[in-house]
C-alpha positions in Angstrom: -57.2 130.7 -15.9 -60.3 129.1 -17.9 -63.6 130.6 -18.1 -66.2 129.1 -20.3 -69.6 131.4 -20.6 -73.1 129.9 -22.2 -70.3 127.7 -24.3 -72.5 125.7 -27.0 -71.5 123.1 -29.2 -73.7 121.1 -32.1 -72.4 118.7 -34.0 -75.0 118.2 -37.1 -78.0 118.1 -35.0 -76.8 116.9 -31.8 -75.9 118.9 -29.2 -73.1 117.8 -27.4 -73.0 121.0 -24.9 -75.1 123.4 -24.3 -74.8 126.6 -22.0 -71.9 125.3 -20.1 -70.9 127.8 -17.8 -66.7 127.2 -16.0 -64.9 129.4 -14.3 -61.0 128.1 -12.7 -59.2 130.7 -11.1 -54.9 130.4 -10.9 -53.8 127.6 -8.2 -56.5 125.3 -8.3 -56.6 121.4 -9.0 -60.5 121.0 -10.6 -62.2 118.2 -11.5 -64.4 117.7 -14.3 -66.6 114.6 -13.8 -68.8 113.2 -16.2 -69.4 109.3 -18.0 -68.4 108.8 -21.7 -71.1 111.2 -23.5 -71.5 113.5 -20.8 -69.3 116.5 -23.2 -66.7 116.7 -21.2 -64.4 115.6 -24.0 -65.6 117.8 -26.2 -65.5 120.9 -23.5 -62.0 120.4 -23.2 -61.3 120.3 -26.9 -62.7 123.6 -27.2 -60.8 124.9 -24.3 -57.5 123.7 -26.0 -58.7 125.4 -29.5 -59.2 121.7 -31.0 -63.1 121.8 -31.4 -64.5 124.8 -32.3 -67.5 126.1 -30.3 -71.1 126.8 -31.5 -71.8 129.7 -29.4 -70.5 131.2 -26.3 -66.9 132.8 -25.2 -64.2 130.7 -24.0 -60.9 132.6 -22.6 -58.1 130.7 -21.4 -55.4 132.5 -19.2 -57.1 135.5 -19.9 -57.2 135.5 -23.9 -60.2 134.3 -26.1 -59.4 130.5 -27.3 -60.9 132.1 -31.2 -59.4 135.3 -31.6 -56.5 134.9 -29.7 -56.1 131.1 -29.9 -51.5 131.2 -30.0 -51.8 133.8 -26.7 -54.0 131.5 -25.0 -52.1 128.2 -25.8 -49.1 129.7 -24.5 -48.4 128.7 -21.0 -50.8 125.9 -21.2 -49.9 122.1 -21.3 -52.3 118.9 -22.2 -53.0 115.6 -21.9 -55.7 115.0 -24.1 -57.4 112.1 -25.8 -54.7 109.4 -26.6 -51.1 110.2 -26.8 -49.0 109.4 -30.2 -45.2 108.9 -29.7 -42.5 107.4 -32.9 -42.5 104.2 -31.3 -39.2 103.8 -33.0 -37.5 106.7 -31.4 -36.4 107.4 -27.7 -38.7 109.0 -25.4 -35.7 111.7 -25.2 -35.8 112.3 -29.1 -39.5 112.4 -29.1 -39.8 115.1 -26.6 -37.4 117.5 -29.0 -39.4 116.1 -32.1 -42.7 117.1 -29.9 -41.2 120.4 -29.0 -40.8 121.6 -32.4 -44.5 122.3 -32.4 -45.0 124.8 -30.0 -40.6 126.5 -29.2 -37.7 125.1 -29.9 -36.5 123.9 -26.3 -33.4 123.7 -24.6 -31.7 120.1 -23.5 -31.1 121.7 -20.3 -35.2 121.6 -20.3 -36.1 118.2 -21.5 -33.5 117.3 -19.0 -36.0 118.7 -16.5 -39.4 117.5 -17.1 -37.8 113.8 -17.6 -36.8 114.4 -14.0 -40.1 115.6 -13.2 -42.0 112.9 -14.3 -39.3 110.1 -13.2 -38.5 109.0 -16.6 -34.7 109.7 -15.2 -32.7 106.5 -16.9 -34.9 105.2 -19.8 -35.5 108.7 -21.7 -32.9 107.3 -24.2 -34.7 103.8 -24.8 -37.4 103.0 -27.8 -40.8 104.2 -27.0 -41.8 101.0 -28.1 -40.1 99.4 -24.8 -42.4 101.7 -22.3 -45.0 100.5 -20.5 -48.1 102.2 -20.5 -47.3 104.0 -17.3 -43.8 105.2 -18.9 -46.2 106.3 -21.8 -48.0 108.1 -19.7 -45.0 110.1 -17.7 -43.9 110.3 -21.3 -47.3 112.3 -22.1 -47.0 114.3 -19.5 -43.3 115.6 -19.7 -44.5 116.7 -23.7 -46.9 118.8 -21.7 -44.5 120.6 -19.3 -42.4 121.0 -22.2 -43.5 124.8 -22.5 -43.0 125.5 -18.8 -47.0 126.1 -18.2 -49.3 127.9 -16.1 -52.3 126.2 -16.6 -52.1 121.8 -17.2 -55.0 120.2 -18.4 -55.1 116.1 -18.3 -57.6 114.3 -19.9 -57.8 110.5 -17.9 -54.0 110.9 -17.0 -54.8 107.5 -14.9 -56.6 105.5 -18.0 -55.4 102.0 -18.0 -52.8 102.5 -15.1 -52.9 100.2 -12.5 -52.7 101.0 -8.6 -49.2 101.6 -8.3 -49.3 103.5 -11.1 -52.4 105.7 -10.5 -50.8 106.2 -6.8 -47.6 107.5 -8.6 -49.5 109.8 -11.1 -51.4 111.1 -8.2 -48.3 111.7 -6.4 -46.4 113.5 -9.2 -49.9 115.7 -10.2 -49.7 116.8 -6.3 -45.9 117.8 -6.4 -46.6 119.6 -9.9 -49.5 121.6 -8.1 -47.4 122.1 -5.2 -43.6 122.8 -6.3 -44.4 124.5 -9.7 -47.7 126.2 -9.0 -49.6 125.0 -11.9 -53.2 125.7 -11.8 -54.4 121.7 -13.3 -58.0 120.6 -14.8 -58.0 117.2 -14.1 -61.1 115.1 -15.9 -61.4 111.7 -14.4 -63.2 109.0 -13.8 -61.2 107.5 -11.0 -63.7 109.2 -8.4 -61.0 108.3 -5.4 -58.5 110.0 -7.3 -60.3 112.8 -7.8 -61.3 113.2 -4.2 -57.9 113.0 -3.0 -56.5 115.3 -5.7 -59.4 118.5 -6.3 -60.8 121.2 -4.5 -63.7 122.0 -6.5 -65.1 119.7 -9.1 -68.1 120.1 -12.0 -70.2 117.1 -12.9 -71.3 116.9 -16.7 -74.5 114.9 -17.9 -75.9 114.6 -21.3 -73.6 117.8 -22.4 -75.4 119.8 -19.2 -73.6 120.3 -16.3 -75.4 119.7 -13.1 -72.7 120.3 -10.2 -70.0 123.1 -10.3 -68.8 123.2 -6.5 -66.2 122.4 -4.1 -65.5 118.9 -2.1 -66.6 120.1 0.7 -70.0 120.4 -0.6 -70.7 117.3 -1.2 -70.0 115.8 1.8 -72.3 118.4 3.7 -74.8 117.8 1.0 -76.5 114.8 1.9 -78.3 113.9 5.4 -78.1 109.6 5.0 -79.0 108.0 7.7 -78.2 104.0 8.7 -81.1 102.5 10.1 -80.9 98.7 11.3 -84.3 97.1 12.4 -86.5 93.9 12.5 -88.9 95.5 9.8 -86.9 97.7 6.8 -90.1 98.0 4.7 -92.1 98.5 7.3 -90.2 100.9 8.9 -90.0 102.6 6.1 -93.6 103.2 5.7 -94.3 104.3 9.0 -91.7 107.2 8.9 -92.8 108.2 5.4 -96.7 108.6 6.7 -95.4 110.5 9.7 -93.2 112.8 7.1 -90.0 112.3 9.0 -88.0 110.5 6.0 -87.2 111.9 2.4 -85.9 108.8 1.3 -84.5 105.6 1.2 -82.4 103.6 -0.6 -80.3 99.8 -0.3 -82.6 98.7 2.7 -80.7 100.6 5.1 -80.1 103.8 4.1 -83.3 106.6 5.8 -83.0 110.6 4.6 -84.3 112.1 7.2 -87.1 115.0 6.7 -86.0 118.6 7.6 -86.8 119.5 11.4 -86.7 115.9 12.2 -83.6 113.9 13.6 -82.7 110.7 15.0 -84.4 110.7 18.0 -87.3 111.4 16.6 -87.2 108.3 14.3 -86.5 105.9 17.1 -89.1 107.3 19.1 -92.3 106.8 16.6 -90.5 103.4 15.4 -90.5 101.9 19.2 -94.0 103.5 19.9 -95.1 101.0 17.0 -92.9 98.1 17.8 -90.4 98.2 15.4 -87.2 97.2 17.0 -83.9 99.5 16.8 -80.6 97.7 16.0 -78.8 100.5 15.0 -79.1 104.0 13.9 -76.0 106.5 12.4 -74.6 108.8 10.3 -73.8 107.7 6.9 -70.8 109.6 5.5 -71.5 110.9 1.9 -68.1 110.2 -0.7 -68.1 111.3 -3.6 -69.1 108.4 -5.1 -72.2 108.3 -3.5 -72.8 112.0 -4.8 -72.1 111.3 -8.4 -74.3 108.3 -8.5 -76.9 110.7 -7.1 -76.6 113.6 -9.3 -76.6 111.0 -12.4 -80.2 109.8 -11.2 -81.0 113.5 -11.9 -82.9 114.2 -15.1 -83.5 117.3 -14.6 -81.4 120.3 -16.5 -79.3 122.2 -13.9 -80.3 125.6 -13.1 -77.8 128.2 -13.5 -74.8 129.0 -11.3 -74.4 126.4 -8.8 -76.6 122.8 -8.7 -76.9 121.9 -4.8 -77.3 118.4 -3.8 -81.0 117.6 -2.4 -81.6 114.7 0.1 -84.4 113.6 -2.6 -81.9 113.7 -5.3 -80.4 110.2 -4.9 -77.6 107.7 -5.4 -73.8 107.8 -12.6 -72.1 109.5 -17.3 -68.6 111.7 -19.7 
């Protein structure tokens, strides 16, 4: 449904992407990650032919966003940067305003996506009466407008609170789910993103540096909790025997390749060091992200693994 190849773009003499490489086949929900300034922004606006690239090919449900920009546009809806509604008009009358842009549409079909996104019994009130969560299901039924294929939200959950990022999440699930939509969700709401994607892509400084799926990540990293009289010196012992990577938040051990648990405790009682506690420590996707943004490094192409040494955030 998208596929981005050695995409490039410059603005003046910045570069705000360079050889970003995306592929998101039919069916999925994946994440793009990245803090304000990483380019995902500006990657999406070229994939909705609203920035246009500096080099590299970008085909969107199987048409090239330049040459064939109306064909690709066709069965795709958006959420993208903020939302602008007549404030004076009904959400109802903004949706067949909105519509006007891409097809005519039926009432029988705004009917529909007010449904969808449970706007069912204030689509005929003043836009200026929504809340910011209305706004938002307002938003999104403008997107499903032109029965899509392929939806692509841009921080659907910006400014929502709980209840109304647990509702979005819900309603982004039964989308996926009842209507089949292959969605690119770009977030920053890390939980939501976990509990939402299959695959995700990080973005830093306009580079990607993680194109993978969820299950990845947790696999990725080899964290160990390590309780004991002695952090520091622990610490030092196990690094001048070479069974530790790293550490981090004086608890936190990576242990070396080859080496395991019981190897630890062993060499830390030999010396005296005391043994209060030693476990896994399950890897979330936070703790990934925070990792991979301590990574300077530029990503090397195809797929950018998660190290043990590359530890514990950007847009």
């Amino acid at each position: 449904m998208i596929s981005l190849r050695n995409v490039r773009k410059n603005f003046g003499g910045q570069r705000a992407v360079e050889d970003l490489d995306l592929q998101v086949p039919a069916g999925e929900i994946f994440g793009l990650l990245g803090h304000n300034g990483a380019g995902k922004s500006t990657a999406i606006g070229m994939m909705l032919g609203q920035v246009w690239p500096t080099a590299g090919e970008i085909r969107i449900c199987g048409h090239d966003i330049i040459s064939q920009r109306q064909a690709a546009l066709r069965k795709v809806g958006a959420i993208f940067e903020t939302p602008v509604f007549y404030d004076y008009l009904s959400g109802w009358r903004n949706l067949e305003i909105l519509s006007h842009y891409s097809a005519p549409t039926s009432r029988h079909r705004i009917g529909e996506v007010v449904e969808w996104v449970g706007l069912t019994g204030r689509e005929h009130s003043r836009v200026r009466t929504y809340s910011h969560g209305m706004r938002t299901r307002l938003a999104l039924a403008q997107a499903l407008l032109p029965q899509p294929e392929l939806l692509i939200l841009d921080e659907p959950g910006d400014g929502l609170d709980p209840e109304g990022i647990h509702e979005m999440r819900l309603t982004i699930l039964r989308l996926h789910r009842e209507m089949g939509l292959t969605i690119l969700l770009s977030s920053h709401l890390l939980n939501e993103v976990q509990q939402l994607c299959t695959r995700i892509a990080v973005m830093k400084k306009g580079r990607k540096v993680f194109d993978g799926p969820l299950s990845a990540i947790n696999k990725s990293q080899s964290w160990i909790r390590l309780r004991v009289n002695d952090f520091p010196s622990a610490v030092e012992l196990l690094r001048r025997e070479r069974l530790i990577t790293d550490e981090r938040e004086g608890s936190l051990i990576a242990v070396a390749p080859g080496s395991g648990t019981e190897h630890v405790v062993r060499c830390l009682v030999a010396q005296g060091i005391s043994v209060y506690e030693i476990a896994p420590q399950e890897q979330t996707l936070e703790d990934s992200y925070l990792d991979l943004m301590k990574f300077d490094g530029p990503a090397p192409s195809g797929k950018q693994q998660l190290q043990p040494s590359v530890l514990a955030t950007e847009h």
